[in-house]
C-alpha positions in Angstrom: 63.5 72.1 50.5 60.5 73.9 49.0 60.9 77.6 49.1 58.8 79.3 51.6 55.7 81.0 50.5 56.2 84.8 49.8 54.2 86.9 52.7 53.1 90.3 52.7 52.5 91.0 56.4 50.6 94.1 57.4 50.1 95.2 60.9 47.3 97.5 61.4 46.8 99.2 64.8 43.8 101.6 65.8 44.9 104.3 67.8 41.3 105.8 69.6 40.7 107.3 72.8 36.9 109.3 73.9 36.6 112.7 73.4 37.6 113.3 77.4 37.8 117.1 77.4 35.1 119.1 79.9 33.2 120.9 76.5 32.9 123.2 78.2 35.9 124.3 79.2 37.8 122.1 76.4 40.5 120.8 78.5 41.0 117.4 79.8 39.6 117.0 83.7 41.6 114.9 86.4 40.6 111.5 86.2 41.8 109.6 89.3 41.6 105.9 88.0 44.8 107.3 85.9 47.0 108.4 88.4 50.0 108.8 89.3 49.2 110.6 85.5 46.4 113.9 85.1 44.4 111.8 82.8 44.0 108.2 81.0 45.4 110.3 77.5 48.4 111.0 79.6 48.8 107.3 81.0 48.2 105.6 77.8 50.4 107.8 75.9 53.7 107.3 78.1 52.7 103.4 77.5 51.9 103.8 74.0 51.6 106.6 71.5 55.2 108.2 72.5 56.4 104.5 73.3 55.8 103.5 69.5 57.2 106.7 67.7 60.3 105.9 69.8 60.5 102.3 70.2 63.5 100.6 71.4 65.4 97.8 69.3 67.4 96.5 72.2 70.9 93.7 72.0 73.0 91.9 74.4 72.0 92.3 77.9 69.1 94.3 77.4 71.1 97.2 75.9 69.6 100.0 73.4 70.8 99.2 70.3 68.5 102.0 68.4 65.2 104.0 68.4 62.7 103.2 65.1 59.7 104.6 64.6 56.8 101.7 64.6 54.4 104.0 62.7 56.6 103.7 59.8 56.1 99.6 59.5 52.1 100.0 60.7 49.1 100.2 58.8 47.4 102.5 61.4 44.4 105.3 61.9 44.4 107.8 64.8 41.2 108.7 65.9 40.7 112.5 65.2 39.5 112.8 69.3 42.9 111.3 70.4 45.1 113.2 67.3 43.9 116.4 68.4 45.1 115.8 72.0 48.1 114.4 71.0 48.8 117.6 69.1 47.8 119.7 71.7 49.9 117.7 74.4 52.8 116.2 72.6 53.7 117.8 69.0 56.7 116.1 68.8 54.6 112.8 69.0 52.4 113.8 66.3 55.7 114.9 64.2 56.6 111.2 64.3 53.0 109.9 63.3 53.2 111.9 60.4 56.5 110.9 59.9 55.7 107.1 60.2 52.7 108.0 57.4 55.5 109.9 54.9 58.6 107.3 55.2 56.4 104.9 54.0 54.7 107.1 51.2 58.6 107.2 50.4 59.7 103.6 51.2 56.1 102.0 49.0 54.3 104.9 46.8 51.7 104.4 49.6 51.5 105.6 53.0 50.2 103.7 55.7 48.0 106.2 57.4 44.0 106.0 57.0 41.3 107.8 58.9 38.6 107.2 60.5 35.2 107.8 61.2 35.5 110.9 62.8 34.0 110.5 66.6 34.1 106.3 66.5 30.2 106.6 66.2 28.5 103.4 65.5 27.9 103.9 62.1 25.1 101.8 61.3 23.1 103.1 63.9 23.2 106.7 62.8 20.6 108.6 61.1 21.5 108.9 56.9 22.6 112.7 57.8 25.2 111.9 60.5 26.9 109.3 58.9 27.6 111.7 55.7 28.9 114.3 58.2 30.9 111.9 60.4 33.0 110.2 57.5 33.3 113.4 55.6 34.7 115.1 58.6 37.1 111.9 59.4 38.4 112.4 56.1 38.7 116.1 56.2 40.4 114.9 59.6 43.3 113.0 58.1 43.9 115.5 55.2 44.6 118.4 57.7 46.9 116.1 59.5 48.8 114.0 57.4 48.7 116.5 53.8 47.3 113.6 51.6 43.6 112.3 51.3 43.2 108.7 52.8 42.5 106.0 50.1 40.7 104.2 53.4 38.8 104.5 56.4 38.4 102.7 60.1 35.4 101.8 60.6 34.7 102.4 64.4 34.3 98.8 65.9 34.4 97.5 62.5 30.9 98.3 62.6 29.2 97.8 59.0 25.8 97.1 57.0 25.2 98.3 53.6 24.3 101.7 54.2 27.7 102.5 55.3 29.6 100.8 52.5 27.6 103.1 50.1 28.2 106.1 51.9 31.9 105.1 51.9 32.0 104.5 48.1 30.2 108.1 47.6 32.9 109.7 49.7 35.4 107.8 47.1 37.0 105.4 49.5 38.7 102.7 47.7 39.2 99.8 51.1 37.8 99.7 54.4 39.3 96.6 57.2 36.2 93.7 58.4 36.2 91.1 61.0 36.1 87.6 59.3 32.3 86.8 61.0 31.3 89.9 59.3 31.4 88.2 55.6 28.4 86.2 54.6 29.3 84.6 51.0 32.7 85.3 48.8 32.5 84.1 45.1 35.3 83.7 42.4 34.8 85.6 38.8 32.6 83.6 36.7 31.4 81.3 39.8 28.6 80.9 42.0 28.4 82.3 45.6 29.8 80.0 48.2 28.9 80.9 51.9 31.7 81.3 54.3 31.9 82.0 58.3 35.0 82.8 60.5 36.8 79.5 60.4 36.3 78.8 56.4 36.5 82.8 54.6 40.0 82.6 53.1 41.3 86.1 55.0 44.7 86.0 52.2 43.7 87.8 49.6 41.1 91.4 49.5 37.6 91.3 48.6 35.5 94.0 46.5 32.3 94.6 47.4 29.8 96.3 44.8 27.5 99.5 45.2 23.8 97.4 45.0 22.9 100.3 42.4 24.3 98.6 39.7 26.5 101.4 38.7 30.0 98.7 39.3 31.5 101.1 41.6 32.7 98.9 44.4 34.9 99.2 48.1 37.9 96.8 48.7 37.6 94.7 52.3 40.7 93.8 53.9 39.8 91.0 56.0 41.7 90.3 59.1 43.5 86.9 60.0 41.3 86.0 63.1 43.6 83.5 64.8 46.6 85.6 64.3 44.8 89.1 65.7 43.3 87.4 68.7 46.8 85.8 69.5 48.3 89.0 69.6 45.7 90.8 71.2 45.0 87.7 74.2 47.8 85.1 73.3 51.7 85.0 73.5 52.2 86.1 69.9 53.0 89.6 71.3 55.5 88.1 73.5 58.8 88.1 71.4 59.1 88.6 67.6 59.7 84.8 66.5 56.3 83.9 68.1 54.4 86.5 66.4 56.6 85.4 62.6 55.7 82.1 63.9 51.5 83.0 63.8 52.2 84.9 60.7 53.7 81.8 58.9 50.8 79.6 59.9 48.5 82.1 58.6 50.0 82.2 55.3 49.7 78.4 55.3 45.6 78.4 55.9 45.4 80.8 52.7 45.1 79.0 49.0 45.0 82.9 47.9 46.8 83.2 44.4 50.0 85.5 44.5 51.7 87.1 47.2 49.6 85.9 50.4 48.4 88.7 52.6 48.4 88.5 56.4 46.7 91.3 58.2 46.8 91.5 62.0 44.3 94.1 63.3 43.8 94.9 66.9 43.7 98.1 69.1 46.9 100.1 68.8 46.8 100.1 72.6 47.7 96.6 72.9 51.1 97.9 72.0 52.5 99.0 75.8 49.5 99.7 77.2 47.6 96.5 77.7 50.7 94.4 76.6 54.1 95.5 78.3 56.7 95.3 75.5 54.6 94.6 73.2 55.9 98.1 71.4 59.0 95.9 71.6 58.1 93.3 70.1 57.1 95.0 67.3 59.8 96.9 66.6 61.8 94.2 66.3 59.4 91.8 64.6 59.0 94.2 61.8 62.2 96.4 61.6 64.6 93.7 61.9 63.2 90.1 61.7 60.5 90.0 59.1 62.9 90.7 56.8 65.0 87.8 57.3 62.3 85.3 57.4 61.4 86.7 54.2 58.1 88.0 55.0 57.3 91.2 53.5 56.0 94.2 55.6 53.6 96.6 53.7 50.4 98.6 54.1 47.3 97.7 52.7 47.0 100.9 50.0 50.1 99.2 48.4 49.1 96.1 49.0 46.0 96.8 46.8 47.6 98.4 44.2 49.5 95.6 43.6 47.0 92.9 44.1 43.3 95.1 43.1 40.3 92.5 44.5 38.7 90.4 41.9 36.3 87.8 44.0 33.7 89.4 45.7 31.6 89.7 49.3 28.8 89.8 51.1 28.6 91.1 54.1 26.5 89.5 57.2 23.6 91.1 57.5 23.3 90.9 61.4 20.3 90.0 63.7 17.1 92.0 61.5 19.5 93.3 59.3 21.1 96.0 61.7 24.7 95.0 60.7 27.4 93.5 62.4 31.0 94.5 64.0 34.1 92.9 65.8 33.8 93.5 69.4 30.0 92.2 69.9 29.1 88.5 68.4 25.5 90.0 68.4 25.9 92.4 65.6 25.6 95.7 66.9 23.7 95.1 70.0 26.2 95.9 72.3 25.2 99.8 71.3 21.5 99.3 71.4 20.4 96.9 74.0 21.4 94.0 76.8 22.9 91.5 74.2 25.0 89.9 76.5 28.2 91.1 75.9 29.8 92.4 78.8 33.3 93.2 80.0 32.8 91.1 83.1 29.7 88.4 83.0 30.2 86.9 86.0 28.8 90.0 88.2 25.4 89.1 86.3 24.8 93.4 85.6 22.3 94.3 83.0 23.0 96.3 80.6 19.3 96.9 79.4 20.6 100.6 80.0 22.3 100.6 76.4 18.9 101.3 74.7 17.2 104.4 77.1 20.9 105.9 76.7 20.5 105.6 72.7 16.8 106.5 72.6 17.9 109.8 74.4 20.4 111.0 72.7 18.6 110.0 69.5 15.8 112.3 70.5 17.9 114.9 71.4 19.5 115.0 67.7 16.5 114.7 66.0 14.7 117.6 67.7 18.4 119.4 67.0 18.4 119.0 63.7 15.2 120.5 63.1 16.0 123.4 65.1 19.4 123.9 63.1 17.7 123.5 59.5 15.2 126.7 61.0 18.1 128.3 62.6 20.6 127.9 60.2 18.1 128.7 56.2 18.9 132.2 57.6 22.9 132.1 57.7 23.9 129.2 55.1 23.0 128.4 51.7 22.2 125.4 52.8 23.3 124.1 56.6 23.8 120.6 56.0 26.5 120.8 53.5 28.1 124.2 55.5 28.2 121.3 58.6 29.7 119.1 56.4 32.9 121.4 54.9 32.9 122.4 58.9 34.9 119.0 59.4 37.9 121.4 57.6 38.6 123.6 60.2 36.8 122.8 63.8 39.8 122.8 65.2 41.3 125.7 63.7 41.1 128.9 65.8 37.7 130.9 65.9 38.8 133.9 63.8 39.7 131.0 61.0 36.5 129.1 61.2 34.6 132.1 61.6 35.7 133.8 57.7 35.4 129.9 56.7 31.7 129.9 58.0 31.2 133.6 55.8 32.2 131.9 52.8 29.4 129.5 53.1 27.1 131.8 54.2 24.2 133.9 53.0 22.9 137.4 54.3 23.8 139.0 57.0 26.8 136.4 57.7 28.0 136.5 54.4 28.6 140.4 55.2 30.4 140.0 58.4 28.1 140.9 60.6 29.6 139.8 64.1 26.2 138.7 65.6 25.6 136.6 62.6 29.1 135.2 62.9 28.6 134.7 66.7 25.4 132.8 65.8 26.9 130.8 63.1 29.5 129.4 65.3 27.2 128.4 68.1 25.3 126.3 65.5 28.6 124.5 64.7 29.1 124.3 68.0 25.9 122.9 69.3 26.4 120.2 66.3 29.8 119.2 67.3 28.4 118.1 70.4 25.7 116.2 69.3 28.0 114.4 66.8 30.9 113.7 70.1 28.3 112.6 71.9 27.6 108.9 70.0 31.1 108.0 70.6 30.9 104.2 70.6 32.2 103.8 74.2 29.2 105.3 76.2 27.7 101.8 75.2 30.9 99.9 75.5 31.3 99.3 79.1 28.8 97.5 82.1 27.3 100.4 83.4 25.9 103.7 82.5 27.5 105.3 85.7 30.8 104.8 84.2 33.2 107.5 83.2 32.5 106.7 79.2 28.8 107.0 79.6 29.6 110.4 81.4 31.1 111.7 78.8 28.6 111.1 76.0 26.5 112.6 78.4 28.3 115.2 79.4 28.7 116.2 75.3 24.4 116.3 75.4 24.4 118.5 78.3 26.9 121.1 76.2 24.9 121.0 73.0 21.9 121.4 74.7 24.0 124.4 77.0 24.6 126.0 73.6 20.9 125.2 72.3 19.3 127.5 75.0 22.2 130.6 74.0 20.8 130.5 70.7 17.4 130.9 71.8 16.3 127.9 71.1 14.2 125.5 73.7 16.0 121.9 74.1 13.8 118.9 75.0 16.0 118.2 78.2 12.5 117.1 80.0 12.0 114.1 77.6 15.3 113.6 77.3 15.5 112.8 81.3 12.0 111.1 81.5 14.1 108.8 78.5 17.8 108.2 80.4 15.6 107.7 84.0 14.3 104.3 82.7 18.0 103.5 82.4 19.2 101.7 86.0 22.4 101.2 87.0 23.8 98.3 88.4 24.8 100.3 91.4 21.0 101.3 92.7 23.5 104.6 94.9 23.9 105.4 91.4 20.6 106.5 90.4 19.3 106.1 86.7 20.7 107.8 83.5 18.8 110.5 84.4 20.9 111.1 87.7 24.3 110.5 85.5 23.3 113.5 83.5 22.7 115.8 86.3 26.2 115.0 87.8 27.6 115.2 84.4 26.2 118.8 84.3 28.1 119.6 87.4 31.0 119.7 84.9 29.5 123.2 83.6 31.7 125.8 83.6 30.2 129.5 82.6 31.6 132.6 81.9 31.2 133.1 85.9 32.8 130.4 86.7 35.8 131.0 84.9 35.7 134.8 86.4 35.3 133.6 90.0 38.7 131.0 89.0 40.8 133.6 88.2 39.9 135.9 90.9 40.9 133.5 93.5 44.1 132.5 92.0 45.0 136.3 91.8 44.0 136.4 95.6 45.7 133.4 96.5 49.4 133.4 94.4 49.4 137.1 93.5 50.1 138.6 90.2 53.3 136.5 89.6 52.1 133.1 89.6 48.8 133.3 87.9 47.6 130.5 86.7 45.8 130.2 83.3 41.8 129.2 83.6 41.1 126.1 81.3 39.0 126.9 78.2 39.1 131.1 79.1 41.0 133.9 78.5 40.1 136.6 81.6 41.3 140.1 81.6 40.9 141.2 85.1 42.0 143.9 87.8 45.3 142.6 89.4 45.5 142.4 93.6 48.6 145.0 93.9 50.6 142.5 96.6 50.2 139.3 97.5 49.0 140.4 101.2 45.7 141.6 99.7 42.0 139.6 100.6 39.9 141.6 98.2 39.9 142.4 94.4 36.7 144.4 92.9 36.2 145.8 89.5 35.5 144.9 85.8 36.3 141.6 83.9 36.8 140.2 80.7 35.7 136.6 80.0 36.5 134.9 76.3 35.8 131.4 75.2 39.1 130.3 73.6 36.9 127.8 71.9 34.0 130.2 70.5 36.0 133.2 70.5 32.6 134.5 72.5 33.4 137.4 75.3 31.6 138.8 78.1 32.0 141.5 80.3 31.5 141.2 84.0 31.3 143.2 87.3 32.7 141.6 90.2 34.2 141.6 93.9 36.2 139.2 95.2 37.5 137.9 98.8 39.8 135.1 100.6 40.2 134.8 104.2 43.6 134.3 103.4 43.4 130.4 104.1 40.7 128.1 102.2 37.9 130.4 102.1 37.2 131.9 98.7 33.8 134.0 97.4 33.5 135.8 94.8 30.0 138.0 93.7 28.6 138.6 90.0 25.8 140.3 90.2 23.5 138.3 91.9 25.5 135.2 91.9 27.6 134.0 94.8 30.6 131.6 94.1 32.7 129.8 96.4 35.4 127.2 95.5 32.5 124.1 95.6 30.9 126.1 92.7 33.9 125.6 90.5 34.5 122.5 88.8 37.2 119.6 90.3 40.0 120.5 88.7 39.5 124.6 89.0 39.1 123.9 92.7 41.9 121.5 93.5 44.0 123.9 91.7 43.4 126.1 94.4 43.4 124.6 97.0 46.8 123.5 95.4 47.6 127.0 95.5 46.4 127.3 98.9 48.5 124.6 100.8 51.7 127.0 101.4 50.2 129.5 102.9 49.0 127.4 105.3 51.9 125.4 105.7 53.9 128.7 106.7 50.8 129.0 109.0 51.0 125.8 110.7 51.9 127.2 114.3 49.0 125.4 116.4 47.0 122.2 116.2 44.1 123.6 114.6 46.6 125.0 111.6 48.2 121.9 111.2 45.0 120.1 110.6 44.0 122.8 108.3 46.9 121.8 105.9 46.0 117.8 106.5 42.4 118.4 105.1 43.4 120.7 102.5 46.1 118.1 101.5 43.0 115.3 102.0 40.6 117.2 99.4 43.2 117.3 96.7 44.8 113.8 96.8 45.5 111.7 95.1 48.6 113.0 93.4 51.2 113.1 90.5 54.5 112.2 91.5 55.9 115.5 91.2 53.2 116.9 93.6 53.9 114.0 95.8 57.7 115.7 96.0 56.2 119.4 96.9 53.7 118.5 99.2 56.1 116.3 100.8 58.3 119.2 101.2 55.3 121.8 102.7 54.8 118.8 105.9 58.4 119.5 106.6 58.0 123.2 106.3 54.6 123.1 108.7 56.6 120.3 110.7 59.4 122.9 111.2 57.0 125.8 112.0 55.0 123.7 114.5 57.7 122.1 116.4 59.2 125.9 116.7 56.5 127.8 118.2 55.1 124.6 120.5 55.7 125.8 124.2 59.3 124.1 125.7 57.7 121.3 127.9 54.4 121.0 126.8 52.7 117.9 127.5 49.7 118.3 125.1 49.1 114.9 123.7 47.5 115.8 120.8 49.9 118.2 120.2 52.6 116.0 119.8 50.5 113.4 118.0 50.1 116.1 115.5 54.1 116.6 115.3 54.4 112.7 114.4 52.0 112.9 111.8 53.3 115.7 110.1 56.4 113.8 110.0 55.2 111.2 108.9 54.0 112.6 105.6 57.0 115.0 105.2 59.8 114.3 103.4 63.2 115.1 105.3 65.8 113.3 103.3 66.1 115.1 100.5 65.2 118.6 102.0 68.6 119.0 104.2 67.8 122.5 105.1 64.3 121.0 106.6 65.6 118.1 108.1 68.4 119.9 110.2 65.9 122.5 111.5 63.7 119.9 112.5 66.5 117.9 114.5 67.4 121.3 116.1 63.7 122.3 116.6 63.3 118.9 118.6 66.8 119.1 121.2 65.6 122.0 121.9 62.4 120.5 123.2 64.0 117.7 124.4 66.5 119.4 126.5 64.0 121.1 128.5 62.5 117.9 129.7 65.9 116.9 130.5 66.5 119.9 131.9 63.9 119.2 134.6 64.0 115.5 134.6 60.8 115.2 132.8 59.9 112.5 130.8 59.1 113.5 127.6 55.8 112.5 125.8 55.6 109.4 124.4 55.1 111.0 120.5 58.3 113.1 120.9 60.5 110.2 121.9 58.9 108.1 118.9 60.2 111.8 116.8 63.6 112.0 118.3 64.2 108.3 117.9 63.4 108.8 114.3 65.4 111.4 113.8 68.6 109.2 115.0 68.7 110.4 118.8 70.0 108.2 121.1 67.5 108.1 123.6 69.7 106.3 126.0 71.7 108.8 126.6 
């Protein structure tokens, strides 16, 4: 029997999620569509990103047999957006990633990390300027994260045209992954060109593609096997590990590449537990335990070409007027730019003729941005482009940090230290961070511009342009809505673009904002239980007991972002229920000035005290509507809430007159206990059994019939109303 062909199998996953963080505040809003988790980064990481660091190898009747870290058999790149969150949120998550990266560097020479373009922009469709800053801060990315440089780099979408495969060879990356459609022509040394297309490009071996300057520099494609990505990403090859060897196999038998034959599956990393359950399974055990026995290599593609450096060569597809091509849109890159066709569901027959107002916007808001940052900027920097640039080093270090960074770049009065300089310095950073965020490729991605991804590119403009107007300057926010209003969306309630960016706005959080926060969470938990305000650090006068309704005086306000402060004069009041106002100067706030999550934290905070004041009818639908304008819930505030209906239940059923007949009354004791939780609350539930004889013996008592809702109560709570 002919020995089988030798494979070198590399599994590549991208790891990406939006910048979802309020910029304002820098912290991650509530988003409902994720519950019973805070946020989508929360959901998809209990699926995924924690799910692969710790993936199970199960035997026998489903039984663990041991814990492996997938990121150490993966080719993979974490988008800088998502890595940042996951250090913020999970360390020991990112510990592991790194981990994955250095046990191969150990196991191969090579590690199997690689970054990525650093806010999954389109990168053909940005201006020259942009995509130099966006892979140079991708790369700056990965070296802060992983202690190496990356020999390659994700292109978001696989989105490519020459441009950006010279700006990757000036930034000295040596490989970069392509879609098979996205190659034109492939020739052999010595030989003529020979045109290929998805079903005929042999994907085996890696391709070099050369700098059109002549100079012979060139970038090494890795070109994934088409039949085996899309099984794994919409097939059964994810289902168990012999299926997906299986497709491998059958891949290495399509390739007449000389030497070792490579086979590179590349799909989102997501599809691992999060759109495919098991799937991190599977993948354990396909590359931990049974590659190896079927005598299929696994590797990463930095080893992979040091072993086997390209020697045929490509040409990349131009795309439709030479725009440039990527994987996700069979219209090259006009799912970013206009109504191609591509959709994530067809059949509704929604236009997405939206795509190109949205990218004609934010285009104008850059361009007049940049112009205003060269002006702004010739009188801090040597020269602001290349300061924005080395910026990619350190934006998320602390502000003190990329403040003495910023010095050593600068000129004059920065250079010196001087702290208004400084201040000003940062806000141009800022201001550009936005700008860049805001072209993540998702805004365009989905059916509708009223969508959460759209709302957070737009959301990212609205900052910039925020921080545009503290510098002085004068943003074109009138242009820039007369642009998004010819932008419709398929949900005429919805308005236009231009009605997506005023609701995005409402996401603004100011120095006030963050003042009136803490105020009413000193008024409404006291001192003890303070909560922290997202994005701000607030020094403020302390309410002495929890009893107090008013709190006056002087604030402090700081940006943990900007490091920027602000001192405040306030006065404060709660009616000791729901109502909340606080004063600054001439503005009045209330809780529906503060954003979502600021406010349902206090109402959160709220729900107690009126559960322990739930003694009429009136108080106990207080607490129903309080509960109604904070749902839905995680499961742990499921549990408490749960708990404060059988406190209120409790309370109500104990001060209700002995034989009243009030209907509505009694209605409202079934619906408490309907929504409280007695069984695990002991304590609760025996009060509430007592609380209810006791009402029940007095109809007895005078051979009453009790009401209709209180028999329903007592039968529920195992009386024996026969008796």
């Amino acid at each position: 029997m002919a020995k089988p062909r030798p494979l070198a199998l590399v599994v590549h996953g991208h790891f990406y999620q939006p910048p979802r963080e309020n910029p304002w505040t820098d912290e991650v809003p509530r988003e409902p569509g994720a519950a019973p988790f805070h946020d989508w980064n929360a959901r998809i990481h209990a699926e995924c990103y924690r799910a692969n660091a710790y993936a199970r190898i199960l035997h026998g009747a489903n039984k663990i047999k041991t814990l492996v870290n997938n990121y150490a058999r993966l080719t993979f790149d974490f988008g800088p957006t998502l890595a940042r969150w996951l250090e913020r949120h999970d360390p020991q998550a990112a510990r592991r990633i790194q981990e994955g990266d250095a046990t191969q560097l150990q196991r191969l020479g090579k590690g199997g990390g690689l970054a990525q373009v650093w806010a999954h922009p389109i990168t053909p469709l940005l201006s020259p300027r942009d995509r130099q800053t966006q892979i140079a801060w991708g790369l700056q990315d990965f070296r802060s994260r992983f202690g190496r440089d990356s020999e390659g780099i994700w292109l978001p979408e696989t989105a490519v045209d020459t441009p950006t495969l010279e700006a990757l060879i000036d930034a000295q990356v040596r490989f970069t992954i392509l879609a098979p459609e996205q190659v034109a022509a492939v020739r052999r040394p010595g030989k003529d060109w020979v045109s290929v297309n998805s079903n005929t490009l042999d994907t085996g071996r890696l391709y070099r593609w050369l700098h059109p300057d002549g100079s012979g520099r060139s970038i090494a494609l890795a070109i994934f096997d088409g039949p085996v990505s899309r099984d794994l990403a919409f097939g059964t090859a994810s289902r168990d590990a012999g299926t997906f060897l299986a497709a491998v196999r059958s891949a290495g038998d399509r390739s007449n590449a000389e030497g070792r034959c490579l086979v590179l599956a590349a799909t989102d990393g997501e599809l691992y537990g999060h759109h495919k359950k098991f799937a991190d399974l599977t993948l354990a055990y396909a590359t931990h335990v049974a590659a190896g026995s079927a005598g299929i290599e696994v590797t990463n593609l930095a080893k992979f070409l040091e072993r086997q450096p390209p020697t045929w060569e490509a040409r990349l597809h131009p795309g439709p007027d030479g725009e440039g091509t990527a994987w996700s849109c069979s219209h090259g890159v006009g799912r970013w730019r206009r109504h191609c066709g591509c959709a994530m569901d067809a059949s509704r027959g929604w236009s997405q003729a939206w795509r190109g107002p949205l990218r004609d916007a934010l285009d104008r808001l850059r361009d007049r941005a940049a112009d205003f940052f060269a002006e702004a900027g010739d009188d801090l920097f040597a020269d602001p482009w290349q300061a924005r640039d080395a910026y990619g080093e350190i934006v998320d270090e602390p502000p003190a940090q990329r403040l003495r960074f910023l010095q050593s770049t600068g000129r004059g009065p920065l250079k010196r230290g001087q702290s208004q300089a400084g201040q000003r310095a940062l806000g141009l950073m800022e201001m550009q961070r936005s700008l860049l965020l805001m072209y993540a490729s998702c805004a365009w991605f989905f059916d509708d511009i009223a969508g959460l991804e759209s709302m957070i590119g737009l959301r990212r403009a609205a900052h910039a342009m925020d921080v545009w107007r503290g510098l002085g300057g004068r943003p074109p926010e009138s242009a820039f809505l007369d642009i998004l209003a010819q932008a419709k969306s398929n949900q005429p309630s919805l308005g236009t673009g231009a009605d997506v960016f005023r609701r995005a706005c409402q996401a603004r959080v100011t120095a006030a904002h963050a003042l009136a926060h803490a105020a009413f969470a000193a008024l409404a938990s006291g001192p003890a239980s303070l909560r922290e305000v997202p994005g701000f650090d607030v020094a403020i006068p302390q309410p002495s007991s929890q009893a107090e309704r008013s709190l006056a005086g002087r604030a402090t306000v700081t940006h943990r972002r900007t490091g920027e402060s602000t001192a405040l004069s306030f006065s404060a009041e709660h009616d000791g229920k729901a109502g909340f106002e606080c004063q600054i100067g001439k503005q009045r706030l209330t809780l529906a000035d503060l954003d979502p999550d600021a406010a349902r934290a206090l109402r959160l905070h709220a729900l107690p005290r009126l559960a322990e004041q739930a003694t009429s009818t009136a108080g106990c639908q207080a607490l129903l509507d309080m509960a109604d304008l904070v749902s839905p819930f995680a499961d742990d505030e499921t549990a408490s809430l749960a708990r404060l209906f059988a406190i209120a239940l409790t309370k109500f059923l104990e001060t209700l007159p002995r034989g009243s007949a009030d209907a509505a009354a009694w209605r409202m004791a079934l619906v408490l206990f309907e929504r409280a939780a007695l069984q695990p609350n002991r304590e609760q539930a025996l009060r509430t059994q007592e609380a209810v004889w006791e009402h029940l013996s007095f109809f007895r008592a005078n051979r009453r019939q009790p009401p209709k809702a209180l028999r329903i109560l007592a039968a529920s709570l195992g009386f024996d109303m026969a008796y």
